[in-house]
Structure formats: C-alpha cells, structure tokens
NULO-40270 format. One record per residue: x, y, z of N, C-alpha, C in turn. Coordinates in steps of 0.05 Angstrom, whole numbers, padded with zeros to 5 digits, always signed. Layout:
XYZXYZXYZ;...
***
This chain:
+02367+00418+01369+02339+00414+01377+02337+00412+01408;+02310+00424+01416+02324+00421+01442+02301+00404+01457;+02313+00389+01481+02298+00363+01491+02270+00382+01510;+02245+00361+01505+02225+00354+01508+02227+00357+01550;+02228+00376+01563+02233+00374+01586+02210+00362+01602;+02182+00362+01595+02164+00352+01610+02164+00317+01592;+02180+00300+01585+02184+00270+01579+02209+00261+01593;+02192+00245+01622+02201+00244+01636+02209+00202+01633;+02199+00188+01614+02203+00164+01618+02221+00155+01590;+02236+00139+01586+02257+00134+01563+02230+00120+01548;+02228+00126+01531+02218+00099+01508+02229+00078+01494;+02234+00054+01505+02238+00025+01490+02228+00022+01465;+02244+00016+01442+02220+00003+01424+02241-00029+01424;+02227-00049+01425+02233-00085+01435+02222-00088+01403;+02248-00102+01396+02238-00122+01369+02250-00151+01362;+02235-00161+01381+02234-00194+01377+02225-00201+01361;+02233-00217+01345+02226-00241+01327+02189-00241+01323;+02182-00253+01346+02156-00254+01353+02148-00253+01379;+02128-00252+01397+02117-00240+01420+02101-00253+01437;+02095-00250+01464+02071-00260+01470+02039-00253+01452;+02026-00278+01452+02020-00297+01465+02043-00327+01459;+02060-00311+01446+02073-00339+01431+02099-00350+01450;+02105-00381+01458+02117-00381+01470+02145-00396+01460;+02172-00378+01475+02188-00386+01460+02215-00379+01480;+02233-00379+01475+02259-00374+01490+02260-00341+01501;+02265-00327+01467+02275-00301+01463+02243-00284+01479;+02222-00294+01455+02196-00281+01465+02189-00285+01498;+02196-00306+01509+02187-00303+01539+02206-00286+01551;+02237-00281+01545+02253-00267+01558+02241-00243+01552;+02231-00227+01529+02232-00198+01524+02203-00190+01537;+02182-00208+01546+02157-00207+01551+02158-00204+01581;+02176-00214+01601+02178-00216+01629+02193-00188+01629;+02222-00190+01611+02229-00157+01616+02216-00132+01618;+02200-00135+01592+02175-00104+01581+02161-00108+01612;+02151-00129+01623+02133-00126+01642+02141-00105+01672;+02174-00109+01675+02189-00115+01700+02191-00069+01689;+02201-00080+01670+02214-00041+01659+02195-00022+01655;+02171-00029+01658+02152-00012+01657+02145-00007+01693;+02154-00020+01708+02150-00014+01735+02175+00006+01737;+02196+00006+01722+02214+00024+01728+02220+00048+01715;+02191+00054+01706+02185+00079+01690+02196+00087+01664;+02192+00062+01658+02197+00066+01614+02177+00046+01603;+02174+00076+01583+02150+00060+01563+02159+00052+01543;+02147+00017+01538+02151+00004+01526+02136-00008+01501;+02152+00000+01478+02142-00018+01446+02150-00038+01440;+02128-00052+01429+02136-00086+01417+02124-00085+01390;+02152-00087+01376+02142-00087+01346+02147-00114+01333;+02137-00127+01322+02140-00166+01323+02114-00171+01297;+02125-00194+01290+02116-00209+01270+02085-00234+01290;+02066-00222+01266+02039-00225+01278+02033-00264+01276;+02062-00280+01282+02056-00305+01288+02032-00322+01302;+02016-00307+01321+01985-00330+01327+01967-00316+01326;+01970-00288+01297+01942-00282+01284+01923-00269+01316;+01939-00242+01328+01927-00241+01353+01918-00210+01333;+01913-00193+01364+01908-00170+01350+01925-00146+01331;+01928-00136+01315+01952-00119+01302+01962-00103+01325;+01938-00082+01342+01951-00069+01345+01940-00067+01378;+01952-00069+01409+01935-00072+01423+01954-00067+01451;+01942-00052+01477+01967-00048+01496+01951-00075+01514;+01974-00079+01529+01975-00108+01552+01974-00100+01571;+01977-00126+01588+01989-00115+01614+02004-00098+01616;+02014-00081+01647+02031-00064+01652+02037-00046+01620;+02012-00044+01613+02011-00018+01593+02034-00016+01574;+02041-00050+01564+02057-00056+01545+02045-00046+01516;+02052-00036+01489+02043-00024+01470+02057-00046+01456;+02034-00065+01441+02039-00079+01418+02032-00077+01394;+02051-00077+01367+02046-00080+01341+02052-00101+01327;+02037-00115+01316+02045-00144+01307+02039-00141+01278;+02062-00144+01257+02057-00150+01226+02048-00170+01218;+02038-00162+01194+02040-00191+01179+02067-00194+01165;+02066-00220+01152+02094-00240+01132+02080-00244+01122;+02088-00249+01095+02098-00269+01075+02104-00295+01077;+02127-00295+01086+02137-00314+01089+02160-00321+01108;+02174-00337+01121+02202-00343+01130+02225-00350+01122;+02242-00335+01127+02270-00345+01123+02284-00362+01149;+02284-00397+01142+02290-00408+01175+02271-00401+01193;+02284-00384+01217+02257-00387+01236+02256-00355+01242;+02261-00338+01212+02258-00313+01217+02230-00314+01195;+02207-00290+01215+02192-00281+01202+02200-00257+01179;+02195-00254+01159+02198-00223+01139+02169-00210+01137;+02168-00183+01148+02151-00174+01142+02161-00143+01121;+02155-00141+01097+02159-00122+01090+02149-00098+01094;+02136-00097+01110+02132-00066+01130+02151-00065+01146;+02162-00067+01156+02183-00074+01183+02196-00054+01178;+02210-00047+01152+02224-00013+01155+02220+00009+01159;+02194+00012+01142+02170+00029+01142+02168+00035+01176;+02153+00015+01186+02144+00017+01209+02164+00026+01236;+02194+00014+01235+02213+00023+01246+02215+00043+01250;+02212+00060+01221+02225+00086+01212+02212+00103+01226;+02187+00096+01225+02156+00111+01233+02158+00124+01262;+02176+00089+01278+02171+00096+01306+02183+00114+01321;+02164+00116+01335+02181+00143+01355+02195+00134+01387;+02212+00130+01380+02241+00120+01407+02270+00124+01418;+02274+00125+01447+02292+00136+01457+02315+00115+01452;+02311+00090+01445+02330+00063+01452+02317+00039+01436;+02328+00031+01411+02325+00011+01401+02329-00016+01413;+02318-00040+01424+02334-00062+01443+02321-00087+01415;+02351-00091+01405+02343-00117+01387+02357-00143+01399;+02343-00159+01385+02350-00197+01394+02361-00209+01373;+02387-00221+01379+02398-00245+01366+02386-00269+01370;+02388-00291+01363+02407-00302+01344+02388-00290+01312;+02372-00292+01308+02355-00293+01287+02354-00263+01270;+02369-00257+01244+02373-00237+01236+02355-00223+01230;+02356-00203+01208+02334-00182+01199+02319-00159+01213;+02309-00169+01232+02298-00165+01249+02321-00135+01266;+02338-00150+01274+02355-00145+01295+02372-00127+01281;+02392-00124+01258+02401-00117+01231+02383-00099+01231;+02355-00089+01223+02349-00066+01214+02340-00041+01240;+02339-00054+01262+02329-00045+01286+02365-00027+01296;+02377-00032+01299+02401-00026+01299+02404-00009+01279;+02412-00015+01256+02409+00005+01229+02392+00037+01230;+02366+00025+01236+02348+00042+01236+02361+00073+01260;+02358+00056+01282+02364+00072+01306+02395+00090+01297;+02415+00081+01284+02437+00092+01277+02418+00118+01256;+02403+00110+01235+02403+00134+01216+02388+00158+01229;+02359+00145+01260+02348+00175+01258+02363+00187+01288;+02397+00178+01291+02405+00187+01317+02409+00183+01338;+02390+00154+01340+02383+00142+01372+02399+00125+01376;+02399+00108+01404+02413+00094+01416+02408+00065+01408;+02415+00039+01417+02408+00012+01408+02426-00011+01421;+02406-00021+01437+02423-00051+01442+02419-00069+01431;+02436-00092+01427+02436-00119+01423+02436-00135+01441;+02411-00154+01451+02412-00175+01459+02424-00203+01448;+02445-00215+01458+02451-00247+01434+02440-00269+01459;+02416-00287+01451+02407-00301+01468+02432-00331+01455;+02439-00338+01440+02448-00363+01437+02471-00349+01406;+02485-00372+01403+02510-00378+01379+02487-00382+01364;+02500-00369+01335+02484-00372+01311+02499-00403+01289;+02481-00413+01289+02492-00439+01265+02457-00451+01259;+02470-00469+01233+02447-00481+01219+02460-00512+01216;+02440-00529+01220+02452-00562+01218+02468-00570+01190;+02448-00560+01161+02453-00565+01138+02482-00550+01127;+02496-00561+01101+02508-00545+01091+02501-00519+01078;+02478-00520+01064+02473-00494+01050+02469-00473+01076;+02455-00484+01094+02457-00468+01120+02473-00459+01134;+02497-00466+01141+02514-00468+01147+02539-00443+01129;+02536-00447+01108+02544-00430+01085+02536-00405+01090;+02512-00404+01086+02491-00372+01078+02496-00359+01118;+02498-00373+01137+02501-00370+01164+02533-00352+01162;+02550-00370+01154+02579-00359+01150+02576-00330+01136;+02569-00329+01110+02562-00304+01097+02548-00280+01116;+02533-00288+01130+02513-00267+01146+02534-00250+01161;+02548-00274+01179+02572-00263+01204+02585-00255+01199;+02591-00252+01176+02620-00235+01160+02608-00217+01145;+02593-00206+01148+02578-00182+01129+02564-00165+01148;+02533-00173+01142+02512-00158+01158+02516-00164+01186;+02527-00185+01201+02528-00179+01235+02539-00167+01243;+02569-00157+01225+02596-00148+01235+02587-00114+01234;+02571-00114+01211+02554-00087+01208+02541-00076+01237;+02517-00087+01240+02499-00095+01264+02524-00090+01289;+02541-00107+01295+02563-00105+01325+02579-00081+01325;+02577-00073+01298+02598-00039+01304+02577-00012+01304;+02556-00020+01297+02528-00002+01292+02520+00003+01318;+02514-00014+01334+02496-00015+01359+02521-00009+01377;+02503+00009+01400+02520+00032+01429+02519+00007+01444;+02505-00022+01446+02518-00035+01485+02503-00069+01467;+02522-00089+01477+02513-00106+01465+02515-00132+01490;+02490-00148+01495+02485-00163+01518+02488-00186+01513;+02500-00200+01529+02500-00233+01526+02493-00244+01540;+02470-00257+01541+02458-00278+01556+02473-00309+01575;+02488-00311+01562+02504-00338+01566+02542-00324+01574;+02533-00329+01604+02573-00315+01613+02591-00335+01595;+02586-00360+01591+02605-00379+01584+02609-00373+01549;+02607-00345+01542+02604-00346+01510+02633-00341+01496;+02646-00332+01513+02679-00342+01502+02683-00364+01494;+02672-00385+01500+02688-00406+01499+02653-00424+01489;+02638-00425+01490+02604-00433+01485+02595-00428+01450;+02608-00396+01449+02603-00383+01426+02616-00392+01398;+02615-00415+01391+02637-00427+01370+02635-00410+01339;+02617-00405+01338+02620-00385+01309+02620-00359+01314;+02607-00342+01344+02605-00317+01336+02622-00303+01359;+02643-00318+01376+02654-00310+01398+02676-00297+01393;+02698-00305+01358+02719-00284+01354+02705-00252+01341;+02684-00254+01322+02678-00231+01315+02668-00214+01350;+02648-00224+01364+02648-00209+01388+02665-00196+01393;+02695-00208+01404+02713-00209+01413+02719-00183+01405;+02720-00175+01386+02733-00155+01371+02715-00127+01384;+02695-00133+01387+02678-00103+01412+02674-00120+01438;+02688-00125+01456+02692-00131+01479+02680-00114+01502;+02697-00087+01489+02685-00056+01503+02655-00057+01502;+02643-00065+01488+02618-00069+01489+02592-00084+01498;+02609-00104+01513+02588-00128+01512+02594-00118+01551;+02558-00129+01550+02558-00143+01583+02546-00167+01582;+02542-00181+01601+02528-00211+01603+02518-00199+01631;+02486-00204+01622+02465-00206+01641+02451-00224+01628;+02450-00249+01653+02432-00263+01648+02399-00271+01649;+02385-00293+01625+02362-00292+01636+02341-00291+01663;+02321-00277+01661+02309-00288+01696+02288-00298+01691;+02270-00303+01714+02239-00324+01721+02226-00307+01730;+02209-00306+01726+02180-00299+01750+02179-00315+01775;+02190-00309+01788+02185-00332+01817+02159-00333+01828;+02146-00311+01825+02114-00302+01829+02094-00323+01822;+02109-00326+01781+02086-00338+01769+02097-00377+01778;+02122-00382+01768+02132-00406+01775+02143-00415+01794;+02129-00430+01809+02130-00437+01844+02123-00461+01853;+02135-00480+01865+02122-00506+01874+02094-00509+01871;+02078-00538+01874+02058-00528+01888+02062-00546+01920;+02046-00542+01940+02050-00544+01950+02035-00581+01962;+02023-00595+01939+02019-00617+01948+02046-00629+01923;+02056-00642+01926+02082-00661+01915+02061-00687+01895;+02088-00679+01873+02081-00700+01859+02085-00726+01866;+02064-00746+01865+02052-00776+01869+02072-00796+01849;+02069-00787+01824+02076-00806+01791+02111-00796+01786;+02125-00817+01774+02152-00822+01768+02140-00798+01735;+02144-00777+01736+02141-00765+01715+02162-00750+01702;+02178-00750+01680+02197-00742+01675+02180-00713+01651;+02186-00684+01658+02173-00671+01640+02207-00656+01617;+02197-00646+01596+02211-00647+01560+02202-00620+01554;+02211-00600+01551+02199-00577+01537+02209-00559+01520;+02196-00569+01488+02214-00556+01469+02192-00561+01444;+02205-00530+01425+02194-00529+01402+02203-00564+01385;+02189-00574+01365+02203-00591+01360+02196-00596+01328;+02214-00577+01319+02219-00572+01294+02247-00576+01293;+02262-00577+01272+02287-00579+01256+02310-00556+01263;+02298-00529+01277+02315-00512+01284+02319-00518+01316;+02307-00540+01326+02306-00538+01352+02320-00571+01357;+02321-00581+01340+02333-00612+01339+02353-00613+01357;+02373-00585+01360+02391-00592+01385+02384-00591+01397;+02363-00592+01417+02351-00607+01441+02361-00629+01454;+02356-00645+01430+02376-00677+01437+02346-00688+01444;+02329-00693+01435+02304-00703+01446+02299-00734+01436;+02321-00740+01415+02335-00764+01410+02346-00778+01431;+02365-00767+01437+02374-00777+01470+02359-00786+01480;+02350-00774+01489+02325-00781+01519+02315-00802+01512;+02293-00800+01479+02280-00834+01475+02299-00849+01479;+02329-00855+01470+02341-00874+01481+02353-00885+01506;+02348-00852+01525+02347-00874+01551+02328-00880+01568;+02304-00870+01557+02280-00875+01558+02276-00906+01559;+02293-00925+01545+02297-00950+01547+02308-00968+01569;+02318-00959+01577+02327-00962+01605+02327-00948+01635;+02311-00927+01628+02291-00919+01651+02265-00932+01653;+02257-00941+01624+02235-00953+01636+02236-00984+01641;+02261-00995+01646+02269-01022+01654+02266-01022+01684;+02272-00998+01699+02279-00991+01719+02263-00978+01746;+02250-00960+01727+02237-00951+01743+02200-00952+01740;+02190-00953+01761+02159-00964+01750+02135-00940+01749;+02129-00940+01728+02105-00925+01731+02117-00899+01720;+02137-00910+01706+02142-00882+01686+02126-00874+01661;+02136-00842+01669+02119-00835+01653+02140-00807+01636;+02137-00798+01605+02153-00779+01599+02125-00762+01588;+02129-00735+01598+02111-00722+01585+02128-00701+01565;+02118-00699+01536+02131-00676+01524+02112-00666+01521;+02117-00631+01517+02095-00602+01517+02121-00592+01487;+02105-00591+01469+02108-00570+01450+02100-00580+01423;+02102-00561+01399+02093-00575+01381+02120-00572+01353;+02108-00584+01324+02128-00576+01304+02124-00604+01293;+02142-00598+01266+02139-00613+01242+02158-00645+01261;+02164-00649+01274+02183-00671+01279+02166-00691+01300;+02138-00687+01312+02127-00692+01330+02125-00724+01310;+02118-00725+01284+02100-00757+01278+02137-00773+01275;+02157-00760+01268+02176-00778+01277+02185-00789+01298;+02193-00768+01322+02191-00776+01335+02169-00797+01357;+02142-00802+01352+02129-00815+01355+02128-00834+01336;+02146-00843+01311+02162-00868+01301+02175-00885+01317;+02198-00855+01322+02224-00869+01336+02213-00881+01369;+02192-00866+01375+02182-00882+01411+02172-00907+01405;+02159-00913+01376+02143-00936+01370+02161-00957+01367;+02185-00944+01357+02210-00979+01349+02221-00984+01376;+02223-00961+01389+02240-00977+01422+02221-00981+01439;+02195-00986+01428+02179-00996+01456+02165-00979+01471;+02157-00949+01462+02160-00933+01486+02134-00921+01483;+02107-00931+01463+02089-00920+01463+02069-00908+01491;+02075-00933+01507+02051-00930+01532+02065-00915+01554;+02094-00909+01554+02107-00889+01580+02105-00860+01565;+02108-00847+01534+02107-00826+01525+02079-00811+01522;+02079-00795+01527+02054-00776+01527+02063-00748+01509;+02047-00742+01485+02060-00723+01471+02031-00698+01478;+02045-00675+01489+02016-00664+01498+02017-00638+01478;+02022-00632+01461+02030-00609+01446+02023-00587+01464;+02026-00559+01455+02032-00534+01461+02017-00529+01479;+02026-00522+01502+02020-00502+01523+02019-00474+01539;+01996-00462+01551+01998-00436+01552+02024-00433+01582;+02034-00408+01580+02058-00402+01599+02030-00418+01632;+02009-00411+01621+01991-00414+01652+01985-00440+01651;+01991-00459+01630+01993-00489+01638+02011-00503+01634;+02030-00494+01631+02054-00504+01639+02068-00498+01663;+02057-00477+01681+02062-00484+01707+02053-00509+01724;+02036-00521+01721+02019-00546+01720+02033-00560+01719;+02045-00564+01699+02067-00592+01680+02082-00591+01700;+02102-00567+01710+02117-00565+01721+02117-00581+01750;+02093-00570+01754+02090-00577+01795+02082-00605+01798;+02073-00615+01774+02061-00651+01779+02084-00661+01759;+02106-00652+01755+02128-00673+01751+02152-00675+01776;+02165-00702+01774+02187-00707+01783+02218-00698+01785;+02216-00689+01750+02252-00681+01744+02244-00668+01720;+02253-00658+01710+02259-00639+01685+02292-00646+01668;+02287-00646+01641+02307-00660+01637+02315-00640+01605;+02325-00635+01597+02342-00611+01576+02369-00627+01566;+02367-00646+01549+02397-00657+01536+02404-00650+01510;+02400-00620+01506+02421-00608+01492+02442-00612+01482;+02447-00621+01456+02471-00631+01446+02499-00605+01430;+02476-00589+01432+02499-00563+01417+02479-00537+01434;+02501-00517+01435+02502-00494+01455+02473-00485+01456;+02466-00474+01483+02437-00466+01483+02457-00433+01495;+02433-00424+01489+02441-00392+01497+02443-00394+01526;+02423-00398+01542+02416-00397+01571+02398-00428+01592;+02374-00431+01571+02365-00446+01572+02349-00441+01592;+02317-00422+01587+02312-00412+01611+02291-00434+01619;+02283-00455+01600+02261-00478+01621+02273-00484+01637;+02303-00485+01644+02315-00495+01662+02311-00474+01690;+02308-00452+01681+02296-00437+01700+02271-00441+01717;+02252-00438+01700+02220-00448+01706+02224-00476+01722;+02242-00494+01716+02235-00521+01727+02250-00514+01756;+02275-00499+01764+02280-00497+01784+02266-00482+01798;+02247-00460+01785+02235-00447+01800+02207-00463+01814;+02202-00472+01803+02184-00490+01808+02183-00515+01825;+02215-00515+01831+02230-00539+01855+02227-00556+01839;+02229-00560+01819+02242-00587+01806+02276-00590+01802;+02278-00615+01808+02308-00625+01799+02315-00630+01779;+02338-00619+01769+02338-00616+01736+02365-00636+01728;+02362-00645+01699+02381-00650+01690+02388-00650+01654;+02412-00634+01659+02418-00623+01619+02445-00633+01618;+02459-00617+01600+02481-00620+01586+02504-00603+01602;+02531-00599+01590+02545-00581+01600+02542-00555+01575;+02526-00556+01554+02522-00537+01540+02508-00514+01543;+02486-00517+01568+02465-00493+01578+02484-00476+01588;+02475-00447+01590+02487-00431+01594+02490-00435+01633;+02469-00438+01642+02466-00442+01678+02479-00462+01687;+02498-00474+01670+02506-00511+01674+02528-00504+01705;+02536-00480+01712+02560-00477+01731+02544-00469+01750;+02517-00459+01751+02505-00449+01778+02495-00475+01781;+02487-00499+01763+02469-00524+01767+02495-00539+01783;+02508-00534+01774+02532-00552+01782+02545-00545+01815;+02551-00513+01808+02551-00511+01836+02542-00508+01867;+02518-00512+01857+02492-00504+01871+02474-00529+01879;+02491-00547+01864+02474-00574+01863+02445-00582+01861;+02433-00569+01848+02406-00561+01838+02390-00593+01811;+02423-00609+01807+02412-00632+01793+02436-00642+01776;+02432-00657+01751+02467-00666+01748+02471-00648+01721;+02496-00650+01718+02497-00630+01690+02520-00671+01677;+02511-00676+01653+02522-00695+01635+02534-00684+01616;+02550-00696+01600+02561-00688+01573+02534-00693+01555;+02541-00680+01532+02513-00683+01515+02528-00709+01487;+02500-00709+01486+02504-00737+01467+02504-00762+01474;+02497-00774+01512+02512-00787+01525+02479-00811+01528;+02466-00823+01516+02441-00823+01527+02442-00844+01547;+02471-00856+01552+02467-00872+01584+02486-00853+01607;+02493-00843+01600+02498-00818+01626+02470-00805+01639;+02454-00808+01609+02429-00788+01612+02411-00803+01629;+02409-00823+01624+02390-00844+01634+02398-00855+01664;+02424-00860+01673+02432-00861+01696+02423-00836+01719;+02430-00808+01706+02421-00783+01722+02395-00785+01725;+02384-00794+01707+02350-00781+01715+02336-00807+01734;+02355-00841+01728+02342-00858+01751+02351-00856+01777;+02378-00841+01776+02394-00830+01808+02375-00802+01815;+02367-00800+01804+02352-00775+01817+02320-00784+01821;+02304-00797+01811+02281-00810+01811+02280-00834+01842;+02300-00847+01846+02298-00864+01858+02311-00857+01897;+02323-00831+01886+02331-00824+01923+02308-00800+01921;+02294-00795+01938+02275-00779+01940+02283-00758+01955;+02300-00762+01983+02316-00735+01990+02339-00724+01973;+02352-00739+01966+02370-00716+01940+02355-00699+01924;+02329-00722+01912+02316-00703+01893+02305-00679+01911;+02289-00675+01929+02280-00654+01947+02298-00637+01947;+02317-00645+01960+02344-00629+01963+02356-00610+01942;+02353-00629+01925+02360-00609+01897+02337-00588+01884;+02309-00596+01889+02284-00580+01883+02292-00558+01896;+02292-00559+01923+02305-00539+01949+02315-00515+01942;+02339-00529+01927+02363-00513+01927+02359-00490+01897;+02349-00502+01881+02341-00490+01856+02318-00474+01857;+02301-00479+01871+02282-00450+01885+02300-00433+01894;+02317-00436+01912+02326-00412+01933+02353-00406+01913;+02367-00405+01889+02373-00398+01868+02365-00386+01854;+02335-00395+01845+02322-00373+01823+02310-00345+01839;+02305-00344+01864+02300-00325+01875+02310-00307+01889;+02339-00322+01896+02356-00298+01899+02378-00287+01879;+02373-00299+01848+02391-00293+01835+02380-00285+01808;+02364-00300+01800+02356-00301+01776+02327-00280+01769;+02322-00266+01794+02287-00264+01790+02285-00241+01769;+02269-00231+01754+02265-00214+01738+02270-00186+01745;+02254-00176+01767+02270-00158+01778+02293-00142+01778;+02312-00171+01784+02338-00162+01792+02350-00156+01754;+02348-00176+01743+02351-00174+01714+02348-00150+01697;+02316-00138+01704+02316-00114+01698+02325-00089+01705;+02335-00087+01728+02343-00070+01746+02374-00069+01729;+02386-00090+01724+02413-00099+01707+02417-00075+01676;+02389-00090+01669+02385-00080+01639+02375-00043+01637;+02371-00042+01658+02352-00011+01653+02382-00001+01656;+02403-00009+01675+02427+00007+01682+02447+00021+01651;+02447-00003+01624+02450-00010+01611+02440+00013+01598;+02415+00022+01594+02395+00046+01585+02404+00072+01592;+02405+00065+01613+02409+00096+01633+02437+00108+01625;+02457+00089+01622+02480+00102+01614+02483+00112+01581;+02462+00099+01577+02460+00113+01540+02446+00132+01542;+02431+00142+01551+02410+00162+01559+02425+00188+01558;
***
C-alpha cells in the first residue's frame, strides 16, 4: 500500500482512563501533553470514558479531538465501556499512546494497534497493587497474563518514575524483562498556568490534594490528621485546607472530630485545574504523605511551580530532585511526627520557607516544563514513524 504523501502530521490516538474536564493524575498528564504535541504538528485523539457527562463528541483547545463513551459500570477505578473495541477498531491512527496503571483500557489499545499494523506506546504512571486480598489476587493474575501480553505487544514503553527499579514492587521484574524498551520521561507543569502570585500568603495554611476514595487511601491523609495534632499545639492560626472529593470524605471528617481538629480543617471538595491555582498561591506549604509508591506525584509539581515549599514521603517519584534541590523535606512515610516536625520547621522560619518556594520554581521551569517533556515524548514517536 502505498503512503498517503500529502499527510504530513502523525496522528495520536491518547486513551486515558478518563479526560479533561476531569481532574486526576494520569488525565492531567495526557491533557497538558495533547496540548504541548499539537504545537509540534500531530494531530491528536482522545478516546476516554464519558466520566462528568460532558459532550460525546467535541474538539478543544489546540484542536484537540475528543470522544467520550459511555459505561456501565467500573471495575476498581477502571471505567468499561463496551464500545471501546468497536470504536478503537474504527479509529484511524498512526500511534496508539496508552496509560497504565489501570487496565483494559491500555490492554486493548495496544492489542488493537498490533492487529491493524500500527505502532503503540505505553505510558506506566505508578506500580500496580490493590489494598484488599481479593484485590491483590485478581491484580497478581492480571500481571502474569494480560500485562505481560500488553509489554511484549507494544513498540516503546515509558516510565514516569526513574526510581521504578527499585519503587516498582510488583511490576519492576516483569518490566525488567523488556528493558530494551522502556524510557523514563518524566511528568511536567504548565509554568504558564501555575505560578506564584505575586502578593504572599498572610495565613499559616497548610494545602492536601487528593481524590479521597479507597484507591487513593495511599495518600496517607491519615497521617497528616495526626500530626495535625501537634501542629496545631504549635503553631497559631492554622489552618489545613483539603481540595478533593470521594466516598472517604464523612470519615475522615470523624477521624478530625475525635482529635480535636474540627475548627483548623476545611474540607473544600473538588476543584477546577483554574481554582486550584488559587489554593495554591494563598497557601503556605503543600504537603503529600504518601505511604506506598506514587508514580510521580505531579501536585508536587504544581505546588513547586507555584513557589510553594513542599513536603512528602521518600515514595514520590521527584523525592531526589526535592531532596537535592532543596525545594522542602522529603520524610519516611508512615511517620506522622517526622511529618509534623517538617511542616512546623518549615512554617515557622520564613526564609527557608521562601528559599525553598525559590528554588522549586526555578526547577519546574527549567526542568520539568511541558514543553521540554513533549519535545521528550514526540522523539519517542518519531523513531516509530
């Protein structure tokens, strides 16, 4: 057959989980990319599960092309839409680009691209595991079957997190085994959109940002209320704001009620990407205590981009640029008086804290910015091309 000489741009088809308007780890990463790769002359598809009931079918900004299904139902925190093969099959593309951790999705996108010829990456934003046993079980079964399928199917496979040798506890020996294949490019920010502002926050405000459902529990948002007990011994006029929403919100506003913590917690549920820049610039510190592996952990991004001083776990994927960059403290996870010490040592010296805001701006913008990320990822394209 012979090639199409006047199609001059590659066609993407992107199949995340779910999409903008919805905000999420994977979806904000694949939503800043489509934006950045369409400046670098590829047209881009987003085929995704129709999660906030927007329009089916509709182009965006930078002349992004969206299709959103309906479900049924979920498996965990995967949508099923039984069109999804159909519609795969249908589409017309130079380069399949699917997302881990969350299967099906990713599994037939790969698949697909193998039967009508084409090319296909794998993105793996985080290690795959489930808290429960039955979870845990049916998780094991997946990685030894259909992923191992999926990792020898797909031409270039990306890892988000450099530290996944050793980060990756369930899925880092099967990796291992296509080595030849993997690169690690990491997440980036909009430095454009997330940016100081330029009058400084007044209030001891500690800002929290996370889905807060049962798949997201490793957060560690447990933690925090407990040292939340001893920050607020300490320091005056605290205040914790959390931004997100999910089935765990009326417990957790239990657990603030038994330690005392009703009048310092503020539960603000879900926010648009354009007000949570807001959150960002009128808080103090940013705080991520992750108790089991995060892929990347890109709020940690946004908060540095935004000159906040941060403090997480050694589990984020950025924990060695935070660390060596001194951008805020990195703690062991699980620790909630390690946790509580960092965030009153950082609250209470005001030039460290600056200093560290500082330094984590001029980080995300010479390292992390989208741009450069894409410029990473298109290379990735080009050589499958």
């Amino acid at each position: 057959m012979k090639k199409d000489n006047k199609k001059t741009k590659i066609r993407i088809l992107e199949t995340p989980i779910r999409f903008h308007p919805y905000i999420g780890g994977v979806e904000n990463h694949v939503y800043y990319l489509a934006k950045q790769l369409t400046k670098l002359n590829y047209d881009i598809l987003v085929v995704c599960a129709n999660e906030t009931e927007s329009k089916e079918e509709e182009i965006i900004e930078n002349n992004i092309s969206v299709k959103r299904l309906s479900y049924k139902f979920k498996v965990a925190n995967t949508n099923i839409s039984s069109s999804l093969p159909s519609v795969l099959w249908k589409t017309d593309f130079d380069i399949g680009h699917a997302h881990m951790p969350t299967p099906w999705t990713a599994d037939l996108t790969v698949l697909i691209a193998k039967l009508k010829g084409k090319r296909s990456v794998l993105t793996i934003h985080n290690d795959m595991d489930k808290p429960d046993v039955v979870g845990k079980i049916i998780t094991w079964v997946y990685l030894h079957t259909f992923f191992q399928l999926t990792l020898l199917l797909t031409n270039k496979i990306i890892i988000v997190n450099p530290e996944w040798r050793t980060a990756f506890k369930n899925t880092r020996r099967l990796l291992n085994r296509f080595k030849n294949k993997i690169v690690t490019i990491p997440n980036g920010i909009d430095t454009d959109f997330f940016k100081p502002s330029l009058a400084k926050s007044t209030g001891n405000t500690i800002l929290f940002v996370s889905i807060l459902d049962e798949h997201h529990r490793f957060k560690g948002f447990e933690y925090l209320l407990d040292a939340m007990v001893r920050i607020q011994s300490e320091i005056p006029n605290i205040k914790l704001i959390v931004v997100g929403e999910g089935i765990l919100v009326s417990e957790y506003r239990e657990k603030a009620a038994a330690l005392g913590l009703e009048k310092v917690i503020e539960f603000h549920g879900p926010k648009t990407q354009e007000e949570l820049v807001s959150y960002y610039q009128n808080s103090k510190v940013f705080v991520l205590p992750s108790i089991e592996i995060e892929g990347f952990g890109i709020v940690l991004l946004e908060a540095m981009a935004s000159e906040l001083a941060v403090v997480t776990t050694d589990v984020a994927g950025i924990t060695k640029d935070i660390e060596k960059h001194r951008t805020g403290y990195v703690i062991p996870p699980a620790d909630s008086v390690k946790l509580a010490e960092a965030i009153i040592r950082i609250l209470k010296n005001t030039d460290e804290r600056n200093s560290m805001g500082q330094r984590g701006r001029r980080l995300m913008t010479e390292q992390y910015s989208w741009q450069q990320i894409a410029s990473d990822v298109s290379q990735v394209f080009k050589d499958l091309s």
